[in-house]
PAZAPA-4460 file (N, C-alpha, C; in steps of 0.05 Angstrom, whole numbers, plus 32768, in hexadecimal, padded with zeros to 4 digits):
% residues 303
    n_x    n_y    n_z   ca_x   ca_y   ca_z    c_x    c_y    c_z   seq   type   mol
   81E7   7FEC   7F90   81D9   7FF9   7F7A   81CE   8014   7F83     1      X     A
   81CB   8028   7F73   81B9   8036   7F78   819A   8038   7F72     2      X     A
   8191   8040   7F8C   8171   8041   7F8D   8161   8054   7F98     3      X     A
   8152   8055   7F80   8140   806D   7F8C   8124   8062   7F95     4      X     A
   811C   8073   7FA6   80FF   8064   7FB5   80EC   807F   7FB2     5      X     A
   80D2   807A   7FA9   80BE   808D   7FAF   80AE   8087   7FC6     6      X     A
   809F   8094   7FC9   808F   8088   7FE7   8095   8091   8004     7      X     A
   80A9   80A4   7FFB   80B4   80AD   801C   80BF   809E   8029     8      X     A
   80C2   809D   804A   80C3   808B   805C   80A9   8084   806F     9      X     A
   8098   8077   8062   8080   8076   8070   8086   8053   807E    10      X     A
   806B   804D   807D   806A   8033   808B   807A   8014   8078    11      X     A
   807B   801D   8068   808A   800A   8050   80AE   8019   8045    12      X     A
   80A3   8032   803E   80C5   803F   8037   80D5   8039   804F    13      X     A
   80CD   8047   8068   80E3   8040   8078   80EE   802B   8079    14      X     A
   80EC   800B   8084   80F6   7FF8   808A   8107   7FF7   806F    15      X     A
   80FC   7FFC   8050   810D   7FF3   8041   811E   8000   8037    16      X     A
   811A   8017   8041   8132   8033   8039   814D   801D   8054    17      X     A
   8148   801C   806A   8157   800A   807B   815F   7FEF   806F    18      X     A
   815D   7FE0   806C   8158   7FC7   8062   816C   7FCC   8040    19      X     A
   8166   7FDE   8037   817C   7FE3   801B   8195   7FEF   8023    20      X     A
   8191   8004   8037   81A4   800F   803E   81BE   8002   8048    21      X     A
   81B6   7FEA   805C   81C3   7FD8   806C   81C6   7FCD   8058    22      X     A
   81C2   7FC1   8046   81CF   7FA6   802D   81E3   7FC3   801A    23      X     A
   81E5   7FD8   8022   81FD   7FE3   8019   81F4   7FF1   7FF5    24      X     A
   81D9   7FF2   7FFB   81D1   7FFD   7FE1   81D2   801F   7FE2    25      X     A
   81D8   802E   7FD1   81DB   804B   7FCD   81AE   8049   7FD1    26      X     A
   81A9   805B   7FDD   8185   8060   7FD8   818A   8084   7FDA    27      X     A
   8178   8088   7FC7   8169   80AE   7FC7   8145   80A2   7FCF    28      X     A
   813F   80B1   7FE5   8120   80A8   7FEA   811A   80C3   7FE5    29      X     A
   80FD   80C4   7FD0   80F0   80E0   7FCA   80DA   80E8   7FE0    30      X     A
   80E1   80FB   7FE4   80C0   810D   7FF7   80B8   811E   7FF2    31      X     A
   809A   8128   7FF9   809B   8140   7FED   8098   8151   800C    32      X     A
   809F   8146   801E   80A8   8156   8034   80BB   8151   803C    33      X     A
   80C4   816E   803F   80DC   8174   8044   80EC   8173   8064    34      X     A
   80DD   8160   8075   80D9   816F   808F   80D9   8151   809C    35      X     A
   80DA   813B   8080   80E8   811D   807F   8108   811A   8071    36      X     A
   810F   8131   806E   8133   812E   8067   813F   8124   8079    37      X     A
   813F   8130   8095   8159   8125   80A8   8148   8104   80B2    38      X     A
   8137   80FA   80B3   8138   80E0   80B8   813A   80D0   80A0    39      X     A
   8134   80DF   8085   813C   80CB   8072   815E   80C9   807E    40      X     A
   8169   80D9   8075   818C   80DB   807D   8197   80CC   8093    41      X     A
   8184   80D1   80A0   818A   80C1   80BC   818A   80A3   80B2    42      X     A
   817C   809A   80AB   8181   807B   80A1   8190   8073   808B    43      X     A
   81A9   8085   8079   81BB   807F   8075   81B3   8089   8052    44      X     A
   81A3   8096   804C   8195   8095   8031   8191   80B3   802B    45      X     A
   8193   80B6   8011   818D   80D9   8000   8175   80D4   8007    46      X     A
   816F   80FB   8009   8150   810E   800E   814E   810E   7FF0    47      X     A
   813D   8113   7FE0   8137   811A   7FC9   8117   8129   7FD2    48      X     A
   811A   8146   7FD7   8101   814D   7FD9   80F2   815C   7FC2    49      X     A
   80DB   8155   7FBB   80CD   8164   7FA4   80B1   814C   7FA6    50      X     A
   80A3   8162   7F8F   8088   815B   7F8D   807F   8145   7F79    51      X     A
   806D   8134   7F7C   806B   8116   7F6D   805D   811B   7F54    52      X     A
   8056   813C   7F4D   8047   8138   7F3B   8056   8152   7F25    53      X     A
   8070   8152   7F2A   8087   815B   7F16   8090   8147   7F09    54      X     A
   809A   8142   7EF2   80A1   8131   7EEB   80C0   8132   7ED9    55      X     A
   80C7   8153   7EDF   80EA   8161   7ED9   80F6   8157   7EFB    56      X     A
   80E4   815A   7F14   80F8   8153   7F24   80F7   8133   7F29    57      X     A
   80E0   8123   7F25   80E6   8105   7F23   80FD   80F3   7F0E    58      X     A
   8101   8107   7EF9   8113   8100   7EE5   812C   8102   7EEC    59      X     A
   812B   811D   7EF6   8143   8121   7F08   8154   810D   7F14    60      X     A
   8143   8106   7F28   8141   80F8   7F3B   8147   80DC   7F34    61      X     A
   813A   80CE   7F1F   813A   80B7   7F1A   815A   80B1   7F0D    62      X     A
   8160   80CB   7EF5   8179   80C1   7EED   8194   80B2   7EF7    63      X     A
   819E   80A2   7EE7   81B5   80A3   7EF5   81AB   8081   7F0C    64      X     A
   8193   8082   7F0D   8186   8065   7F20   8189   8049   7F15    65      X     A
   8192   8042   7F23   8194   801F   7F1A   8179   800C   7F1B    66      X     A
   816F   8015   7F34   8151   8009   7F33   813F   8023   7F3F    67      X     A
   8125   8025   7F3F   811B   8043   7F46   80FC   802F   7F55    68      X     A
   80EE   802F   7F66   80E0   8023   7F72   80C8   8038   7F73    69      X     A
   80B1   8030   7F6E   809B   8046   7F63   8082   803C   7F77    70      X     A
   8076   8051   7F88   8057   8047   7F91   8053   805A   7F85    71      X     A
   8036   805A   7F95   801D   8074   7F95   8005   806D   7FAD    72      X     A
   8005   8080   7FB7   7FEF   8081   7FD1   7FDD   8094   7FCA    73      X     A
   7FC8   808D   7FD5   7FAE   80A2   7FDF   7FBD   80BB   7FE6    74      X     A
   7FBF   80B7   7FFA   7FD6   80D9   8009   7FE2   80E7   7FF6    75      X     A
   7FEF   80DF   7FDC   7FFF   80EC   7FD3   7FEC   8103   7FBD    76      X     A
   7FD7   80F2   7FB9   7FBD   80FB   7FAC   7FAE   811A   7FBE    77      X     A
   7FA9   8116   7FCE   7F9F   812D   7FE4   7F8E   8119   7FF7    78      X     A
   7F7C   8137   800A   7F77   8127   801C   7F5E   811A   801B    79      X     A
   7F5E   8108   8029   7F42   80FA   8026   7F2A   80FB   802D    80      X     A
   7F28   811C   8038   7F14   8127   8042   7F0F   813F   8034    81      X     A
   7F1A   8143   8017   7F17   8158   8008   7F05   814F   7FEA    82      X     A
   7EF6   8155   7FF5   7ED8   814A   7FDC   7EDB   8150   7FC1    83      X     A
   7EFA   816E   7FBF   7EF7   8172   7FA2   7F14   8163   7F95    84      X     A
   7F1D   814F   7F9A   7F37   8137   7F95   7F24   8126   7F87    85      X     A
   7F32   8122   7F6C   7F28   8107   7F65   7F44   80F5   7F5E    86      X     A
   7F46   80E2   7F76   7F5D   80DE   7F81   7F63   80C2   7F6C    87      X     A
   7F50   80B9   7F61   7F5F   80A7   7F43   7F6B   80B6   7F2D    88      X     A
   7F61   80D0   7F25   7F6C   80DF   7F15   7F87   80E5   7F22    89      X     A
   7F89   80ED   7F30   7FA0   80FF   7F3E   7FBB   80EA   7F42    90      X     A
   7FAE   80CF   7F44   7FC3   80B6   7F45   7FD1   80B1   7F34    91      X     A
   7FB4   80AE   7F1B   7FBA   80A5   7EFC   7FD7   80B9   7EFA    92      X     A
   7FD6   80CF   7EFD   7FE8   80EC   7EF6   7FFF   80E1   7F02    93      X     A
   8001   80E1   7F18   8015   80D0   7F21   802C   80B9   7F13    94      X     A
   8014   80A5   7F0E   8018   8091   7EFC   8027   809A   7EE0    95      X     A
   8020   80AD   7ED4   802F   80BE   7EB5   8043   80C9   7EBB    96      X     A
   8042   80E1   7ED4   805D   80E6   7ED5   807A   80CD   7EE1    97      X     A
   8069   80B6   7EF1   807C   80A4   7EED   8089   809A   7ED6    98      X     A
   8076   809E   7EBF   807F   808C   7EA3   8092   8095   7E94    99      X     A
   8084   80B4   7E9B   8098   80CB   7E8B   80B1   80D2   7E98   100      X     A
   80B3   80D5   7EAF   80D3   80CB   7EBC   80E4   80B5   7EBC   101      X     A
   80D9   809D   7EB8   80EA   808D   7EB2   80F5   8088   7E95   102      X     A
   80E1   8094   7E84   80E9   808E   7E6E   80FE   80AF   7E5E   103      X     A
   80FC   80C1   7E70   810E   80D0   7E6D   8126   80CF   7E80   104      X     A
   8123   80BF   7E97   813E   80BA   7EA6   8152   80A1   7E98   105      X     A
   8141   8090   7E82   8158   8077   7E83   8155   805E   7E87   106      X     A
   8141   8062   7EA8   8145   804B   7EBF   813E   8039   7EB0   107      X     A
   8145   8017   7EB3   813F   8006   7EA4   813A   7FEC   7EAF   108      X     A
   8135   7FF7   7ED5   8123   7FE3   7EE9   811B   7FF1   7EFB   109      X     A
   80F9   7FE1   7F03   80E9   7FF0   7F0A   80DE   7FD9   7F1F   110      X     A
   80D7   7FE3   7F32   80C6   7FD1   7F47   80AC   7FE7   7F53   111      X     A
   8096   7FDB   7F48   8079   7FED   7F4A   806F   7FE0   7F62   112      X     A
   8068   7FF0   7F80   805A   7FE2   7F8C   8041   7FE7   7F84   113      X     A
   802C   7FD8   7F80   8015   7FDA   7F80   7FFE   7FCC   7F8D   114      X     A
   7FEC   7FBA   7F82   7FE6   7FB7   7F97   7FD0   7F9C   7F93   115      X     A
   7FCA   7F8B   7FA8   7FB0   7F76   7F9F   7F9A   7F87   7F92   116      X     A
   7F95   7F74   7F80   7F7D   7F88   7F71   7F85   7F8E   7F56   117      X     A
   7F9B   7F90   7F52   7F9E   7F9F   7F3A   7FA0   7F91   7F28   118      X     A
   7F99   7F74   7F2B   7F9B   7F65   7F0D   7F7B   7F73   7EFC   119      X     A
   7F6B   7F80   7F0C   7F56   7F8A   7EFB   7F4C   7FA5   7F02   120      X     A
   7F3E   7FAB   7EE6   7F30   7FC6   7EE8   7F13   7FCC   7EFF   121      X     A
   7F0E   7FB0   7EF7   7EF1   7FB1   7EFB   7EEE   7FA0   7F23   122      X     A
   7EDC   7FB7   7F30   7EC1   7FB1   7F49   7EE8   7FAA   7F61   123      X     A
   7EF5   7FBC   7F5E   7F08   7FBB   7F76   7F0A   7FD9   7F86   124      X     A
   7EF3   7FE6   7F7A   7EF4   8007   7F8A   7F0D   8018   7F87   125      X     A
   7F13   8021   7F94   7F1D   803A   7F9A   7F3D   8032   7F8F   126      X     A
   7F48   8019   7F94   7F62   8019   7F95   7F66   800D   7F74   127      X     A
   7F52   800C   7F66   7F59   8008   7F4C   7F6F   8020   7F3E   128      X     A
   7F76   8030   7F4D   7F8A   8049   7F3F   7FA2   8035   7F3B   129      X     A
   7FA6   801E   7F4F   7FB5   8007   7F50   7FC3   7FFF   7F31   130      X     A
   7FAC   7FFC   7F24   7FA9   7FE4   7F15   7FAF   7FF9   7EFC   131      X     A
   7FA6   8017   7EF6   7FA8   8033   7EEB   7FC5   802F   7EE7   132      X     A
   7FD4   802A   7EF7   7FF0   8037   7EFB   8005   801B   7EF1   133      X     A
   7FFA   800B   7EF2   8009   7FED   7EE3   8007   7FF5   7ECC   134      X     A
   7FF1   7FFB   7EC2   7FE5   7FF7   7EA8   7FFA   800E   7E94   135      X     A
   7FF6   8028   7EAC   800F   8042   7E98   8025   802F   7E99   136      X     A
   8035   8026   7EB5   804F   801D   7EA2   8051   8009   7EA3   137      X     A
   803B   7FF9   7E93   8040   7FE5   7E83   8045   7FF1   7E61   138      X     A
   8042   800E   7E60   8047   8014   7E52   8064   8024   7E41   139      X     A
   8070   801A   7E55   8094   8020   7E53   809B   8016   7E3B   140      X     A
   80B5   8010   7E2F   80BD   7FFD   7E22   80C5   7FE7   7E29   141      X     A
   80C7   7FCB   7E16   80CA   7FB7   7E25   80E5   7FAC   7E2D   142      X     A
   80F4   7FC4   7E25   810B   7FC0   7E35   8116   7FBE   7E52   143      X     A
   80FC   7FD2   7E60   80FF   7FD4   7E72   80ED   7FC0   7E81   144      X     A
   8100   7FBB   7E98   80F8   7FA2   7EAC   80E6   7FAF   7EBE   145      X     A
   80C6   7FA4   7EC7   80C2   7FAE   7EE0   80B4   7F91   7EEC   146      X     A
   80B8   7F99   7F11   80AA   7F86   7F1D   8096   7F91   7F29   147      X     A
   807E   7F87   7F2A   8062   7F97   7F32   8068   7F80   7F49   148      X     A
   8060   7F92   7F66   8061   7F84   7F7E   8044   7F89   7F8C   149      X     A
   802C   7F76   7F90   801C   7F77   7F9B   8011   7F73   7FB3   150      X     A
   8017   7F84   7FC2   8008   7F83   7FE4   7FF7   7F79   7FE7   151      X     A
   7FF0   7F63   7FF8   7FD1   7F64   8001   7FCA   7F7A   8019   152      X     A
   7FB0   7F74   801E   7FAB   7F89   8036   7FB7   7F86   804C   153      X     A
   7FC3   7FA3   8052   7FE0   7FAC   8062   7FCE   7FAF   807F   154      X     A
   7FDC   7FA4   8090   7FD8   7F93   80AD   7FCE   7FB9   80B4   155      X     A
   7FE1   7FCA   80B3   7FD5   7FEE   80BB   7FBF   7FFA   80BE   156      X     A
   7FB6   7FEB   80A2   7F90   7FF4   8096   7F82   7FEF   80AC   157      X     A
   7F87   7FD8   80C4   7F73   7FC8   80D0   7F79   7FE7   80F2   158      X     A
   7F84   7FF6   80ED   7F82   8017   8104   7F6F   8015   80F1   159      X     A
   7F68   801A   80E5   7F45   802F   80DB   7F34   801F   80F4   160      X     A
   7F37   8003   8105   7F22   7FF8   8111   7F1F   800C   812A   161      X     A
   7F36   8010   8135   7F31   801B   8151   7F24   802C   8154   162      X     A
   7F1B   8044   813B   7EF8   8055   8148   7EE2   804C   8151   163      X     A
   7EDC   8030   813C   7ECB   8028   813D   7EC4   8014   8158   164      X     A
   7EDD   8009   815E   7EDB   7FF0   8179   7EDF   800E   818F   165      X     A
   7EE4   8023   8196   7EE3   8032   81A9   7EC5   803A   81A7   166      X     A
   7EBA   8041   8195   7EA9   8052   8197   7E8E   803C   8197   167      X     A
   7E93   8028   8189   7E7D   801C   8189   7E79   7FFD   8191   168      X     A
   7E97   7FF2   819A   7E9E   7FD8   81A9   7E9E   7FC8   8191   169      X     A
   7EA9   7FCE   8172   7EA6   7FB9   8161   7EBB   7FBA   8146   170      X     A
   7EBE   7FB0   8140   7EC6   7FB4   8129   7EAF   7FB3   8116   171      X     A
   7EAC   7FBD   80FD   7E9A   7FC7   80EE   7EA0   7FC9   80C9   172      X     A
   7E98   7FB3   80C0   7E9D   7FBA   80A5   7E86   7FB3   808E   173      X     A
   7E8E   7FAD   8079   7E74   7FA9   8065   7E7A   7F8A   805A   174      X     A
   7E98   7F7A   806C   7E9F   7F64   8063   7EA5   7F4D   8081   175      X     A
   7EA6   7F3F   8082   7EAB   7F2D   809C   7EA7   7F17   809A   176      X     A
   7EA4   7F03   80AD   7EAE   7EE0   80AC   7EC6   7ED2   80B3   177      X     A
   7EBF   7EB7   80A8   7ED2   7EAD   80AD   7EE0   7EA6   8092   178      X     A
   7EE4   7EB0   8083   7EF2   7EAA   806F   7F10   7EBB   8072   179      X     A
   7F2D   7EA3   806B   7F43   7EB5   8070   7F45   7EC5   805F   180      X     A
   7F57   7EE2   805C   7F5F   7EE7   804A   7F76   7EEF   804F   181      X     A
   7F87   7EF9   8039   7FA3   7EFE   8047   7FA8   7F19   8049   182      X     A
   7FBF   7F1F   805B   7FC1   7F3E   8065   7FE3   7F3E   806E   183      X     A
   7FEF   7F52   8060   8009   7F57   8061   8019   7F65   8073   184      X     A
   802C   7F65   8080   803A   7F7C   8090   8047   7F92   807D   185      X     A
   8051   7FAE   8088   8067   7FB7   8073   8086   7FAF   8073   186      X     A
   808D   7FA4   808B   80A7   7F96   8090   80AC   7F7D   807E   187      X     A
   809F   7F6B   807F   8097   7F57   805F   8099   7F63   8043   188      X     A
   8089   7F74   8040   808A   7F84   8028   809D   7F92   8022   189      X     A
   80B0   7FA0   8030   80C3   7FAC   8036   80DF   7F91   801F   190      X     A
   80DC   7F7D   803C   80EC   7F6A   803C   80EE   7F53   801D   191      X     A
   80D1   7F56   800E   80CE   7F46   7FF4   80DB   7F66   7FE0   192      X     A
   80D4   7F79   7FDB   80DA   7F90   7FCF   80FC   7F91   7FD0   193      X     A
   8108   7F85   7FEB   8129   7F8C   7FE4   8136   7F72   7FD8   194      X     A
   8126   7F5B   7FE4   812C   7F3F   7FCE   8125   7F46   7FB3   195      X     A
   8116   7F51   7FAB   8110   7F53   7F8B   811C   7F64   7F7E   196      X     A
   8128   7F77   7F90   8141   7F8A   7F87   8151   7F83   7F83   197      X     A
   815B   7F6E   7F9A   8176   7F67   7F91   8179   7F48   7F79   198      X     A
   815F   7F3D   7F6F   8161   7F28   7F5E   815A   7F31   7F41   199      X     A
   8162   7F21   7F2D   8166   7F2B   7F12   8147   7F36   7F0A   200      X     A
   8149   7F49   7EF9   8133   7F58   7EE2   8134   7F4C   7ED0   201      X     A
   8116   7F42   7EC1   810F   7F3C   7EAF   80FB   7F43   7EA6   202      X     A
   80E9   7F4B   7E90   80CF   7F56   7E85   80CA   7F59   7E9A   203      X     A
   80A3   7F52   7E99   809D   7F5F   7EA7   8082   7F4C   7EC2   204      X     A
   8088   7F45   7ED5   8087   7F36   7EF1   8075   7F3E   7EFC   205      X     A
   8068   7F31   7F0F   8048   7F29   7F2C   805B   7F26   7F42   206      X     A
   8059   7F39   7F50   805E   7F20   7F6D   804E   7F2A   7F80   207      X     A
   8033   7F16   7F8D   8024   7F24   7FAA   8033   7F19   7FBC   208      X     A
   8029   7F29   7FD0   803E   7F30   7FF2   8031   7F2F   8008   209      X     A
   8028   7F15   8012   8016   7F14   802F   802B   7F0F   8044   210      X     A
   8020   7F0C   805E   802A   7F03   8070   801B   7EF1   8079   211      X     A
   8002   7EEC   807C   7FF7   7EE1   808D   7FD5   7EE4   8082   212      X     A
   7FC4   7ECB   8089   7FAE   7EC9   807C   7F99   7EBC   808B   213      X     A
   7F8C   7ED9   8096   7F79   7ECE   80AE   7F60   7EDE   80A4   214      X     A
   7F47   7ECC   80B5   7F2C   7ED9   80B1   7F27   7EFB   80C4   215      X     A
   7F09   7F04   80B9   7F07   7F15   80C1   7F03   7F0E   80E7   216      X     A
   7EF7   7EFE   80EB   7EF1   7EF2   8100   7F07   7EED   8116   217      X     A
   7F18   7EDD   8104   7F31   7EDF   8115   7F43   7EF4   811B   218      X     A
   7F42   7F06   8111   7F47   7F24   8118   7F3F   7F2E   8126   219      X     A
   7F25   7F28   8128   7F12   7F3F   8144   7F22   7F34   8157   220      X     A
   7F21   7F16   8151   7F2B   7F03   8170   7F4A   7F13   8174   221      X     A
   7F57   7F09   815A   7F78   7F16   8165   7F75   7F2B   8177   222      X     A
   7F70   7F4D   816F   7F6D   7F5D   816D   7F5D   7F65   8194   223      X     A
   7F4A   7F56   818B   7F31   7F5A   81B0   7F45   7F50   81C2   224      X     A
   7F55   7F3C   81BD   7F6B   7F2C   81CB   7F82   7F3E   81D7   225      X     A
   7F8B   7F4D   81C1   7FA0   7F63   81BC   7F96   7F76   81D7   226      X     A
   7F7A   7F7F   81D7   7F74   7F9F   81E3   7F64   7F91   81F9   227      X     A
   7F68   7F74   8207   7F5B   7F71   8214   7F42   7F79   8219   228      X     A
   7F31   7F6A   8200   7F0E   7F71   81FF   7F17   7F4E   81E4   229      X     A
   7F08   7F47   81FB   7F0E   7F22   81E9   7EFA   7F19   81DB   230      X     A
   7EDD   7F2E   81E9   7EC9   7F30   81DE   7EBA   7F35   81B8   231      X     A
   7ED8   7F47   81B1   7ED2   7F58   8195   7ECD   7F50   8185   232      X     A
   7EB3   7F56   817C   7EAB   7F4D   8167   7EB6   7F58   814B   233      X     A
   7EAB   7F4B   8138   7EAF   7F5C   8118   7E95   7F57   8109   234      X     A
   7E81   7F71   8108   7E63   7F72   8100   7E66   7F7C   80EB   235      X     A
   7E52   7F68   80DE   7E56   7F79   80C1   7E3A   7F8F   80BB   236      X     A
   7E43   7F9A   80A5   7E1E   7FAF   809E   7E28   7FB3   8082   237      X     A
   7E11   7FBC   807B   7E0D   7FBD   805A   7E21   7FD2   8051   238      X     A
   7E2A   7FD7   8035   7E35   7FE2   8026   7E29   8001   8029   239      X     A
   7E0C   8002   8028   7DFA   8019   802E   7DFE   8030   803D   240      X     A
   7DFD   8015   805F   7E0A   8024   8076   7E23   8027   8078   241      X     A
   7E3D   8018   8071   7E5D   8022   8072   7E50   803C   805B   242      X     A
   7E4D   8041   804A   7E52   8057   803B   7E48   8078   804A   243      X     A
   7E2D   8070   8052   7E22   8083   8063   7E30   808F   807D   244      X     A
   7E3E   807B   8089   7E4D   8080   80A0   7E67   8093   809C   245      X     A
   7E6D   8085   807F   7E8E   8098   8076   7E86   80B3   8066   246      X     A
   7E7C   80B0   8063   7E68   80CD   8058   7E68   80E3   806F   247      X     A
   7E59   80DB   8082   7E51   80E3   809B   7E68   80F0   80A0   248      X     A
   7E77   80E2   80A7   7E9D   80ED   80B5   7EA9   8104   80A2   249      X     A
   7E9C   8101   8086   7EA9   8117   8073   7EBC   8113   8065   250      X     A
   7EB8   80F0   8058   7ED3   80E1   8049   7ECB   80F4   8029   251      X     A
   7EDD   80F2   801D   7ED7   80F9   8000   7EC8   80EB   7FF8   252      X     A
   7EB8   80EC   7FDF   7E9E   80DA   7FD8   7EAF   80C6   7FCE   253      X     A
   7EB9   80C7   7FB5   7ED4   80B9   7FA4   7EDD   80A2   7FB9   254      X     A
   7EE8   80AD   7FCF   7EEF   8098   7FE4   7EDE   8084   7FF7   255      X     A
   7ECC   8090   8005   7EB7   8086   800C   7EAC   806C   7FFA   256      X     A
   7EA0   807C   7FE4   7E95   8061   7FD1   7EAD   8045   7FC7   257      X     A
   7EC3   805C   7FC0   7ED7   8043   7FBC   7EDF   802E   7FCE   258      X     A
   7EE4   803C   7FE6   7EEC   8025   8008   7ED1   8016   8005   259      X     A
   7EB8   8019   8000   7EB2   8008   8001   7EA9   7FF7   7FF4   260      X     A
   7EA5   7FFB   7FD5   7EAE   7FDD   7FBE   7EC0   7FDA   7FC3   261      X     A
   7EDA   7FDE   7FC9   7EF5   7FCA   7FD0   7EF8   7FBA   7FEC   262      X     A
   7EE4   7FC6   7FFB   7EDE   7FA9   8011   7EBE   7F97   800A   263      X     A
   7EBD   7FA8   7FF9   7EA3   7F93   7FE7   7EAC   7F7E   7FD1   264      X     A
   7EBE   7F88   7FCD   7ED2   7F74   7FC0   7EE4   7F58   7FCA   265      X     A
   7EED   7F69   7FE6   7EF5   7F4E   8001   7EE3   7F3F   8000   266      X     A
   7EC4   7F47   8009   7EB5   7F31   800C   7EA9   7F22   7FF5   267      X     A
   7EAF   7F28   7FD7   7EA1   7F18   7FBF   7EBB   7F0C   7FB5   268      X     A
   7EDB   7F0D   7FBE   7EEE   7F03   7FB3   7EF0   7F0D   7F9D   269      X     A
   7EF0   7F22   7F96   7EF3   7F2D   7F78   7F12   7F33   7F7C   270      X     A
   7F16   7F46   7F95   7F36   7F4E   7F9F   7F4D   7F37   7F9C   271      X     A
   7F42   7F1D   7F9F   7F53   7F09   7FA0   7F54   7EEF   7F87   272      X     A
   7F47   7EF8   7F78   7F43   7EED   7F5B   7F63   7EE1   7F4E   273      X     A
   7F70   7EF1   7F52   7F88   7EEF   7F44   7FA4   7EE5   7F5C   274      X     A
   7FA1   7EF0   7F71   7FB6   7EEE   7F8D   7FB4   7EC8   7F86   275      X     A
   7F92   7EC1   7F89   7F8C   7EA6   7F90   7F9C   7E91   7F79   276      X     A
   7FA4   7E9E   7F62   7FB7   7E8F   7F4B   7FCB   7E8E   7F4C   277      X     A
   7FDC   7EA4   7F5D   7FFA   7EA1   7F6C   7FFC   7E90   7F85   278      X     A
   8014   7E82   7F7D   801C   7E7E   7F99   8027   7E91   7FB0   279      X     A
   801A   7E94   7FBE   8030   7EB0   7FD1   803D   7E9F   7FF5   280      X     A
   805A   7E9B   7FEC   8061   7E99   8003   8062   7EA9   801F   281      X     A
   8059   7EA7   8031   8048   7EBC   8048   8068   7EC9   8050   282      X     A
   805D   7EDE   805D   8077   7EE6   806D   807B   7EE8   8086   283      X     A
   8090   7EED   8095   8093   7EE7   80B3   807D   7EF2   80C4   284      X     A
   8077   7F16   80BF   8067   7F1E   80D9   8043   7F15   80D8   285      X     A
   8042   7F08   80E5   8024   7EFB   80EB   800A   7F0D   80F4   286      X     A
   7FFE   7F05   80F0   7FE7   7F19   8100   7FE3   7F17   8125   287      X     A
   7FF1   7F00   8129   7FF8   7F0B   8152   8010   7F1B   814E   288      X     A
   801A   7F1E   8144   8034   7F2C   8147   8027   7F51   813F   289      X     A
   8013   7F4E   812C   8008   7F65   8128   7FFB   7F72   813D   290      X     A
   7FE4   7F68   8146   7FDF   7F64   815D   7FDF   7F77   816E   291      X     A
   7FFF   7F66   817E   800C   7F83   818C   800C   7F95   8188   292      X     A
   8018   7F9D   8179   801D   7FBB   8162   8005   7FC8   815D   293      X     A
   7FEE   7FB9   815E   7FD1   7FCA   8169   7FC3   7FCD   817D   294      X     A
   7FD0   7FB5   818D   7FC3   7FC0   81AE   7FD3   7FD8   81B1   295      X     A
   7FEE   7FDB   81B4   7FFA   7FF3   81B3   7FED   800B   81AE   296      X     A
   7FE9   800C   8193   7FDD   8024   8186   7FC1   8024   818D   297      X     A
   7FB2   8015   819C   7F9A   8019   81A5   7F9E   8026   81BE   298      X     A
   7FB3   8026   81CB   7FB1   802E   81E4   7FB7   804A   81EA   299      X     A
   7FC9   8052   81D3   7FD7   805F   81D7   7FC6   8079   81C7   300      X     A
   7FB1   8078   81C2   7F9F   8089   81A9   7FAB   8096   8198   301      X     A
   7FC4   808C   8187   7FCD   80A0   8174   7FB6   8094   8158   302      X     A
   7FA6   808C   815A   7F95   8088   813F   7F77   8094   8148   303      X     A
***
């Protein structure tokens, strides 16, 4: 088939730009850097470079696609240290010119990653642009098939710890315990996104995407285990103080406040309201297997 992928080759595009490529599928992956062509190519797949918030070169782009695979990130928004982004607006935008390209390209299957959370508007912070961007194309026609694919929290998020356990011997949030919750790899996500590609379209579909479903607690443990400090704790502090602290560093306000109702959300189960009514079969990479992949990157200070 042919497929187009938005999203670049980041921590999720890559493996499945690979992963489609190898099952012998035609893929165009879009960037808006240009300076990711020769490794898109290198893995066997079209550059399509242009900007996410055209919507003559996404049409472009899209035509002519058999299935067209749609995110949206923070990053693509600006940066998150720029106070004058108001990075739900800038998403939402996103979100329209997706609507308006598909419905001027044709395409007539659609796989939205998006994200836990988005079955609602309401008290999930920042990543509600999530739930923004279902909602535009749910506004397609209903001819068109899409599958909304929902991540839980991506095993990556948990690098934001290592400032905090260097600088201050802890991990540090506004949520903690022993309650599990679940947390995904992108190789899993990757791996459910090319199964759903390749199985039939119909209206319009749920599917969440964990790997593995452990407490906050047991994480410090994995994790202190990982960087040899067996000791590590995971302390929690008020909503008050996470906000003040990200402030401090010079996060955007927008962001700041949002990160933290959406881990104010982890800890009241609001985020998991809806995941908890699916069944979600886990996926292979575990959180020791993660682990590694962060002692690594702890050692090595690229975060």
């Amino acid at each position: 088939m042919n497929i187009v992928l938005t999203g670049s080759i980041g921590n999720i595009g890559k493996p499945l730009t690979k992963e489609l490529v190898d099952k012998g599928h035609s893929v165009t992956v879009i960037s808006s850097n240009k300076e990711r062509m020769a490794a898109i190519e290198a893995l066997g797949a079209k550059a399509a470079i242009g900007n996410m918030f055209d919507p003559d070169f996404l049409t472009e782009i899209f035509t002519g696609a058999d299935i067209v695979y749609l995110m949206e990130t923070m990053e693509a928004a600006g940066d998150l240290f720029d106070e004058n982004v108001d990075f739900i607006e800038k998403i939402n935008e996103i979100g329209h010119h997706y609507k308006m390209a598909v419905e001027r390209s044709g395409v007539k299957k659609i796989i939205h990653l998006s994200s836990i959370g988005a079955h609602t508007d309401k008290g999930t912070g920042i990543i509600v642009f999530h739930h923004h961007v279902e909602q535009i194309l749910k506004q397609l026609p209903e001819d068109l098939a899409i599958k909304f694919i929902r991540p839980v929290g991506i095993y990556f998020n948990m690098f934001s710890f290592i400032n905090t356990i260097k600088n201050k011997g802890a991990i540090i949030s506004n949520w903690g315990g022993d309650r599990k919750e679940p947390w995904v790899s992108p190789l899993d996500i990757a791996a459910v996104v090319t199964e759903e590609i390749e199985k039939p379209f119909e209206g319009r579909t749920v599917r969440y995407v964990a790997s593995d479903e452990v407490s906050p607690n047991e994480i410090a443990k994995a994790l202190g285990e990982a960087i040899g400090n067996p000791e590590l704790e995971w302390k929690v502090i008020s909503d008050a103080e996470l906000l003040k602290s990200w402030l401090n560093i010079g996060f955007n306000e927008q962001v700041a406040k949002g990160f933290v109702e959406t881990q104010a959300s982890q800890r009241s189960g609001i985020l998991y309201e809806d995941y908890d009514k699916h069944l979600t079969v886990l996926g292979k990479v575990k959180l020791a297997d993660f682990a590694k992949e962060f002692a690594a990157v702890y050692q090595s200070d690229e975060v």
